[in-house]
C-alpha positions in Angstrom: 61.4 -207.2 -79.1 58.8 -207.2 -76.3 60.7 -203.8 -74.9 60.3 -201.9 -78.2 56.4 -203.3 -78.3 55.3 -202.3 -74.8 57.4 -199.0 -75.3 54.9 -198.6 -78.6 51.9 -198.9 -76.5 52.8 -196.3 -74.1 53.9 -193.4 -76.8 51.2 -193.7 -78.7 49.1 -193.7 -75.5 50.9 -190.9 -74.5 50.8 -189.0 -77.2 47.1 -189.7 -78.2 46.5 -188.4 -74.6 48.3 -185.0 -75.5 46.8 -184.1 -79.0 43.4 -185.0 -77.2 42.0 -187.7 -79.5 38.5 -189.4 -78.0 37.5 -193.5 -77.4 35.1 -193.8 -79.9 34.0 -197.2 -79.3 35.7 -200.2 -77.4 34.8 -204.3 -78.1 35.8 -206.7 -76.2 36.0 -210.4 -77.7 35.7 -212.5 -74.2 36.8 -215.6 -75.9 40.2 -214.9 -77.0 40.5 -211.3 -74.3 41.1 -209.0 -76.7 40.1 -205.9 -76.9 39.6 -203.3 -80.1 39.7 -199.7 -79.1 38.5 -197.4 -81.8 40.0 -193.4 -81.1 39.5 -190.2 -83.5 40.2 -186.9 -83.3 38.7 -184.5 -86.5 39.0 -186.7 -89.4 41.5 -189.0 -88.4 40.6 -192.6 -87.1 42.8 -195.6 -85.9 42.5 -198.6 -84.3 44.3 -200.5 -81.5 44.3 -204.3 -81.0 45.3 -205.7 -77.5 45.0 -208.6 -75.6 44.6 -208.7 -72.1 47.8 -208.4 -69.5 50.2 -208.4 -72.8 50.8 -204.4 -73.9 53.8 -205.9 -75.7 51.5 -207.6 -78.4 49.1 -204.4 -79.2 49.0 -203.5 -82.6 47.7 -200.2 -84.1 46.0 -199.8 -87.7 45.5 -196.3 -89.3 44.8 -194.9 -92.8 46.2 -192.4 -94.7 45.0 -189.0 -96.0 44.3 -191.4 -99.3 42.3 -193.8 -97.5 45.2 -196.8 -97.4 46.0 -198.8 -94.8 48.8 -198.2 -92.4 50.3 -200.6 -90.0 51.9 -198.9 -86.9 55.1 -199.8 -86.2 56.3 -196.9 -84.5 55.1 -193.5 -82.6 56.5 -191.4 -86.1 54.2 -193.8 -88.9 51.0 -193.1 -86.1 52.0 -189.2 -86.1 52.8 -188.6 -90.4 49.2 -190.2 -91.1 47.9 -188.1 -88.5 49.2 -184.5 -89.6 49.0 -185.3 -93.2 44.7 -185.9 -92.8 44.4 -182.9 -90.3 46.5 -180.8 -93.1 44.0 -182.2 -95.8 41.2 -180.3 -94.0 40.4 -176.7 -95.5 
């Protein structure tokens, strides 16, 4: 299960690298080392959780073009929530 986790982390990396979406903001909580990355690119907004030297354990939060919460669980659920907002926009 660790596998399939880290090899979430780097697709979505990967990919968010290739449409061009931006850091918006980055908090680190120094207590417990982890660290919330906010990206965006045009309307769309999502959020990863990670904590320090374990990739495996990140976990990405999106929303859809109706405003409800998705939890990532693979590089397809990050990229329908992303293409349905950016074809919501006129």
């Amino acid at each position: 299960m660790n596998n399939i986790s880290s090899n979430l982390h780097e697709k979505v990396h990967h990919w968010i690298d290739a449409i061009g979406f931006r850091l918006n903001a980055s908090q680190t909580n120094g207590k417990n080392h982890i660290t919330t990355n906010h990206y965006f690119f045009e309307t769309f907004n999502f959020f990863e959780k990670e904590k320090r030297d374990h990739p495996e354990s990140t976990k990405f939060l999106c929303f859809d073009a109706y405003g409800e919460k998705i939890n990532v669980k693979s590089l397809l659920d990050l990229q329908i929530a992303f293409f349905e907002n950016i074809s919501q926009l006129k």
